[in-house]
N, C-alpha and C positions, 0 to 999 in steps of 0.2 A: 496664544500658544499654551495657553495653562494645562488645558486637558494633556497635552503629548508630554509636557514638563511634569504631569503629575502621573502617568505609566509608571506604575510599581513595578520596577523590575527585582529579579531575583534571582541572581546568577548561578542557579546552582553547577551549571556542567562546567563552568566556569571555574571555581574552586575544585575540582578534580586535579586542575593542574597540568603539567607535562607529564605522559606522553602521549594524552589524549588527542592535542588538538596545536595549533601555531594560535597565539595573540596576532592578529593582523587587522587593518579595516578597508572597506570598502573602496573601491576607489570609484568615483561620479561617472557616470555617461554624459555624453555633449547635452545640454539645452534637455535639461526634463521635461516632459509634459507629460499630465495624466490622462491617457487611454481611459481608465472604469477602476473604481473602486467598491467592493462589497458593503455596503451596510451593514451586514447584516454581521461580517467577519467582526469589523470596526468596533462595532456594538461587544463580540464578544471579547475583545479584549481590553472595552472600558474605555473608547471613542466616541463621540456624539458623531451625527452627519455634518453640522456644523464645520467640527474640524476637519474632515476630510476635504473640504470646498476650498481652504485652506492651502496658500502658495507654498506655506512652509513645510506643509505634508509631503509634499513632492519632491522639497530638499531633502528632508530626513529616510524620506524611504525609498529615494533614489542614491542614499549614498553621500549625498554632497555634506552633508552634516550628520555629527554622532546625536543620539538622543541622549540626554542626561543620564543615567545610570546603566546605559551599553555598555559592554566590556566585550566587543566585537573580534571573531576567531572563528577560524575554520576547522571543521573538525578532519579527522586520518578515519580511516576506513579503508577493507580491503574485499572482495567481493569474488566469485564466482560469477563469467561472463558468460553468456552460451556453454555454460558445463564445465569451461576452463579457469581454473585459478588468478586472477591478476592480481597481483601484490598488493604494492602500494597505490591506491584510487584516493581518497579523500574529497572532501570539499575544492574541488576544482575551479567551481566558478559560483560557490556560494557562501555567503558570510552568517555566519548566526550571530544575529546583532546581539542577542540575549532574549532572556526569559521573563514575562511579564505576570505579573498577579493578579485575576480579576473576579467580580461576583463569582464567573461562572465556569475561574477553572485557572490552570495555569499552562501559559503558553509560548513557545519557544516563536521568535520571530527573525527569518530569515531572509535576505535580500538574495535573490538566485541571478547569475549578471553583474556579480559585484565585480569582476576584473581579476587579475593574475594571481594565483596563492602559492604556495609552495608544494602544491598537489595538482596543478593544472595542466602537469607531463608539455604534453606537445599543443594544448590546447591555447586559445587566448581569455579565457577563463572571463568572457561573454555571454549573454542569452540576448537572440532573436527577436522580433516583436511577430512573428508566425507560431512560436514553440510557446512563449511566454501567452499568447493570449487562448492556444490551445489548453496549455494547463491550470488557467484561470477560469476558462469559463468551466472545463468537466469536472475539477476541483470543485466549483459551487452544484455543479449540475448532481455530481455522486452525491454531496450535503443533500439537496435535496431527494431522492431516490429514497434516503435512510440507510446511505451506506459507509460502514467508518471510510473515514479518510483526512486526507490533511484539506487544506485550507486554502482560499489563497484572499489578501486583502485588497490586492493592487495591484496594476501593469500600468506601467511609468514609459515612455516610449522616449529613445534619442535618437541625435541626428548620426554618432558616430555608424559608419556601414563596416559590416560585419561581412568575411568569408564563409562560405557554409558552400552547400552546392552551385549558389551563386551568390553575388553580392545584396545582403541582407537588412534593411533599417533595426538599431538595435533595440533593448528594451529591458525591464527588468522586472523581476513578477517578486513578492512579496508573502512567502508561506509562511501559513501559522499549523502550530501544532503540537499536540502534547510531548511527542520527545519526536530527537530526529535521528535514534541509535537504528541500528541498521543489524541487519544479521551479520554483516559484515563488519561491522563494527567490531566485534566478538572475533571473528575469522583473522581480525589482522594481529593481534594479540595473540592470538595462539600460534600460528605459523610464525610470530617473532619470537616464540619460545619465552614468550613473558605471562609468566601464569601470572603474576601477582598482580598487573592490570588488568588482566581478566577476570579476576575474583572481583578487583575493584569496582571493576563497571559491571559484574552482576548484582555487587549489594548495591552499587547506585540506582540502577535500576530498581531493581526491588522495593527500597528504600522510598522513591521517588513516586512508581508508578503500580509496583504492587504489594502497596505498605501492609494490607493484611496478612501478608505473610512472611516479614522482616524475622518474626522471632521464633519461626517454624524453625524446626532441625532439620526438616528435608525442603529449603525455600528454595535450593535452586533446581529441582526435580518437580514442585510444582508451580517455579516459575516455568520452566520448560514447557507445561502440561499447558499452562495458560497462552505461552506463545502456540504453541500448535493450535488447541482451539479457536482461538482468536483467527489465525489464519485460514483455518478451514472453515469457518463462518464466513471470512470477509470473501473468499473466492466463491462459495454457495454463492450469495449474492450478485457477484458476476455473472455466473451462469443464470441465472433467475433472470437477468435483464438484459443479457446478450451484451455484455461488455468484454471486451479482449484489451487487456494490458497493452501486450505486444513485447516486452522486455521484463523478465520475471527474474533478472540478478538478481542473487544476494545481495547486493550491497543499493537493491530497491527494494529490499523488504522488510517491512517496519515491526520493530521488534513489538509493537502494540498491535500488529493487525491493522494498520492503517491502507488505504491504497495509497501508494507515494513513488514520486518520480512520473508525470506523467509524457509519457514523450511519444513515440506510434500504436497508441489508442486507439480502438476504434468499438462505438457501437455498432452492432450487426444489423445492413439493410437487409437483404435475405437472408434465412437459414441454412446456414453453411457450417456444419458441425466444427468440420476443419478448417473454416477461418482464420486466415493469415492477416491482421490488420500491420505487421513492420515486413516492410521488402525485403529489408537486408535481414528477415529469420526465413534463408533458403531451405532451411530445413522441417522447416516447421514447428521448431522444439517447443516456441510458445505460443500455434493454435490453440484455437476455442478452447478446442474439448480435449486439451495436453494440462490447462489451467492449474488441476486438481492433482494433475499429478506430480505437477513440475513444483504444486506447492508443498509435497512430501519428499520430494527430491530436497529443495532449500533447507524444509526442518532436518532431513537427515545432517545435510550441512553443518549446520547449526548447532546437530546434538552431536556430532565426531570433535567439536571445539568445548562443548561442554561436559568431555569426559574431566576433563583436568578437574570437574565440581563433583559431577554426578555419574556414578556408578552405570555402567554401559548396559547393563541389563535393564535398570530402570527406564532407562536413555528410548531404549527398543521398546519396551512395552509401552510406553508413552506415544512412537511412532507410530506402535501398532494399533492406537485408540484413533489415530487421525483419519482414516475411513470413516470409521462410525460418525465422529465432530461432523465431517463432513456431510456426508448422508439422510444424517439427522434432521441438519438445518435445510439442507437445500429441499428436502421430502416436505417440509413445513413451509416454505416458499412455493415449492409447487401445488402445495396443497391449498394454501389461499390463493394463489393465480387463478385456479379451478375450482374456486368457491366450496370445494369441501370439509365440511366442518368436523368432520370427526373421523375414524380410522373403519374403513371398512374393509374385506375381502377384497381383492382384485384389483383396489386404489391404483400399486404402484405400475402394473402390465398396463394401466387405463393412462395415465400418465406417459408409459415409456411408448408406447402406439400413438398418445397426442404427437410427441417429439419424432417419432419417426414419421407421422401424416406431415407434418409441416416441413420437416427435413429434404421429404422425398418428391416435393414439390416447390421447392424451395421460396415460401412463399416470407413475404416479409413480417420479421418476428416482433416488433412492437406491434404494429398493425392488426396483426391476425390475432395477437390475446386482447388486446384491446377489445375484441369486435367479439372475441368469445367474451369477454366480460358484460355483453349487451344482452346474453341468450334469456329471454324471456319465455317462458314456458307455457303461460298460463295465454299469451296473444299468440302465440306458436312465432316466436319471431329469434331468428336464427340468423343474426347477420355475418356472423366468420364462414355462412356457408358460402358467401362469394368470391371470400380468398382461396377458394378452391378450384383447381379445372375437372379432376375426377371426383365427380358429384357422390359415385355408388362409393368407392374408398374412404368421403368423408362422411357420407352417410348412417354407413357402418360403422364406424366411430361415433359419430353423435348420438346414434339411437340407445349406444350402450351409456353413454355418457347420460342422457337425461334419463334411462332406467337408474342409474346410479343418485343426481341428484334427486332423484325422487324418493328416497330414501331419506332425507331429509325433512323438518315443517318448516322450515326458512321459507318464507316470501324471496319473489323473485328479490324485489329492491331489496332486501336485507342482502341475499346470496351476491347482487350486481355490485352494493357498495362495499362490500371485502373483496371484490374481484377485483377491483378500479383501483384500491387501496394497495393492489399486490401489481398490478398492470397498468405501466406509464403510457401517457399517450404520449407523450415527449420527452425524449430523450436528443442528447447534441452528437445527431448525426453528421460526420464528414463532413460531408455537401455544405452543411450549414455553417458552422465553423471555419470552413474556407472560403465560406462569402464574404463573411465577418473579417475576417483576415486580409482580404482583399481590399476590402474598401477601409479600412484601417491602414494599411500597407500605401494603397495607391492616392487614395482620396483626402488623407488623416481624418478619415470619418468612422467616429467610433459610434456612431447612434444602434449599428449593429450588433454588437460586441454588448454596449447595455443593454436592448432588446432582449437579446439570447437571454442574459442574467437574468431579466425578468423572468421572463417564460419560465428558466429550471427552476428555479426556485420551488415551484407550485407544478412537476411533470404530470401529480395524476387530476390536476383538476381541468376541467373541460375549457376552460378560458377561450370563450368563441372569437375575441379578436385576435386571437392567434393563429385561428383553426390549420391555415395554407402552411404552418410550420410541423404539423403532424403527418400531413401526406406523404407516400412514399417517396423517393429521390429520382431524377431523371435518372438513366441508364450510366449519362455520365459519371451524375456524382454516387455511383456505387464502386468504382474503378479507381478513386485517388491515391496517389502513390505517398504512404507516409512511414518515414525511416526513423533511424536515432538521432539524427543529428537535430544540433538547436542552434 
């Protein structure tokens, strides 16, 4: 037990005090057992693999035992749900054991599933072992992609069964991550008409996470400026790879730009602009292609609770840079998806005609960049001409596309490995995920659930024993029904 005895913790959010947060701890799930644990999480918070093999691992991070220097509490948070206000939200069903020190950084560690808090409304303030190993595996799968996000170190499975659409085995997942403040965090504080903890938790913030500019006279103007870009980078990325959230609340969005709260997720089997991955958004509000917008919506949020700091005209000009943040990054993602290396004439209509060929054929969007990331020019070999049925419509498109790289001196394989380097072959499709889930669920066979871990970790490398996990999905598993609830 030395290494988990020797976890430098360092409770900073903790010392903030009341009216942050309830002092509470975790309460055990029946008979722990460990489903998968990350290495690679373990590693970053100063764990050997050794320890995680470890019975007592299981204790401590399922609850049943405090770690030595935990000061365990749930934090208050209040959030905009589908566009509407809801008050008081908090940590419902999640404890933040505390904050750890390591080589490579510092890291808040959380049991999600820890049982009832004084924020869990009408809830049982449980997590699932379907929802839990959904946000376990795409949590490491985004890590690998190169996309911020949170963490997850572990999914602990018990015998107690849980209500949900039906009766559920339960389970408890295990996030790490550098802060777990929320836009909404900020929101509830201001609607309590308590500016003074609102001031507090912007220089905590600051303080903690954007110390370079603690001793600015305008820090919390260009902390603002930092949350917005932050967030219009981390949604470029989504769109880059065909990921849909699904529930784009305030009080699931990390005030670092992280993706966090993972719940009706979904990567995109075909091209569906308007992609719906949660049933219950009858509306649409957090389709695909609403992402970008719905994430200027939040920061506006965000910046109405930060007049009480910062000057409302600043506030808007700041909003009004978040197109650009956005644009920016996502234009330089598409731009290495399509191997081109510097800014020419016509680039971005060359690009908006890719997205509308593949859109209006709705052919499948890992697959088909993938397969444009193969285009070999010099053997004439064109393999995404097969993800197509009208041959003249993509024709017409590529002929203009390889006039375009031919403007370049790149060798194919130079152009092919910055295309592969922007275009995964694997990504934790649905389908796949709910294998995993099944045979964990029914079997207690987690050998799938590791698998997967393996695979994301490494999405854009070719790993031919994996090959039959890159293929498209039956008809079925493009149709799964996945909601908010956990």
């Amino acid at each position: 037990m030395a290494a988990l005895q020797q976890l430098r913790f360092n409770n900073t959010f903790a010392r903030l005090g009341e009216p942050f947060f309830t002092a509470l701890s975790p309460q055990a799930i029946k008979n722990p057992r460990l489903v998968s644990a990350s290495e690679r999480v373990a590693n970053l918070i100063g764990l050997d693999r050794a320890e995680v093999q470890q019975s007592y691992f299981v204790d401590y991070f399922s609850g049943a035992r405090l770690l030595p220097g935990s000061e365990p509490l749930a934090m208050v948070y209040a959030g905009h749900q589908f566009g509407v206000y809801a008050n008081r939200l908090g940590d419902g069903r999640a404890i933040l054991l505390g904050e750890v020190d390591s080589e490579y950084g510092h890291y808040d560690l959380v049991i999600k599933g820890a049982g009832l808090t004084p924020y869990s409304r009408f809830g049982d303030g449980r997590a699932v072992l379907r929802s839990s190993i959904r946000e376990y595996l795409c949590s490491e799968a985004m890590a690998g992609l190169g996309i911020p996000t949170t963490r997850a170190l572990c999914v602990i499975a018990g015998e107690d069964r849980i209500a949900r659409e039906e009766i559920e085995p339960s389970a408890v997942i295990v996030r790490v991550a550098e802060s777990h403040v929320r836009f909404g965090s900020f929101e509830w504080f201001y609607y309590q008409n308590n500016h003074i903890a609102l001031q507090k938790l912007a220089d905590y913030v600051v303080e903690h996470h954007f110390a370079d500019l603690a001793n600015h006279q305008d820090k919390y103007a260009l902390f603002f400026q930092q949350v917005a870009k932050r967030t219009a980078q981390m949604i470029a990325h989504w769109q880059a790879v065909g990921f849909s959230h699904g529930v784009m609340n305030t009080d699931n969005m990390s005030i670092l730009g992280l993706t966090f709260d993972y719940g009706p997720y979904g990567f995109m089997d075909d091209f569906e602009p308007g992609f719906i991955c949660n049933h219950s958004d009858s509306g649409g509000r957090y389709a695909f292609n609403q992402q970008s917008h719905i994430g200027l919506w939040n920061l506006n949020a965000l910046a109405h609770v930060l007049q009480a700091l910062v000057e409302k005209q600043t506030l808007i000009d700041i909003l009004n840079e978040y197109e650009k943040y956005f644009i920016e990054h996502y234009t330089t993602l598409l731009r290495n998806k399509l191997g081109l290396l510097r800014t020419e004439t016509g680039d971005e209509q060359l690009m908006q005609d890719w997205l509308e060929l593949m859109a209006s054929e709705r052919v499948d969007y890992t697959n088909t960049w993938r397969a444009l990331s193969h285009t070999a020019l010099e053997i004439h070999d064109y393999p995404a001409a097969s993800m197509f049925r009208n041959k003249t419509r993509f024709a017409e498109w590529f002929n203009r596309y390889v006039a375009r790289l031919q403007l370049q001196t790149t060798t194919d394989v130079e152009r092919q490995q910055l295309m592969k380097l922007g275009n995964p072959k694997y990504v934790l499709r649905n389908y796949l995920a709910q294998r995993a889930i099944e045979k964990a669920q029914f079997d207690h066979d987690y050998s799938e659930v590791n698998r997967l871990l393996q695979l994301l970790y490494k999405p854009f490398d070719e790993q031919p024993e994996f090959e039959h996990y890159a293929a498209a999905p039956p008809e079925s598993g493009k149709h799964l029904e996945i909601s908010c609830s956990s």
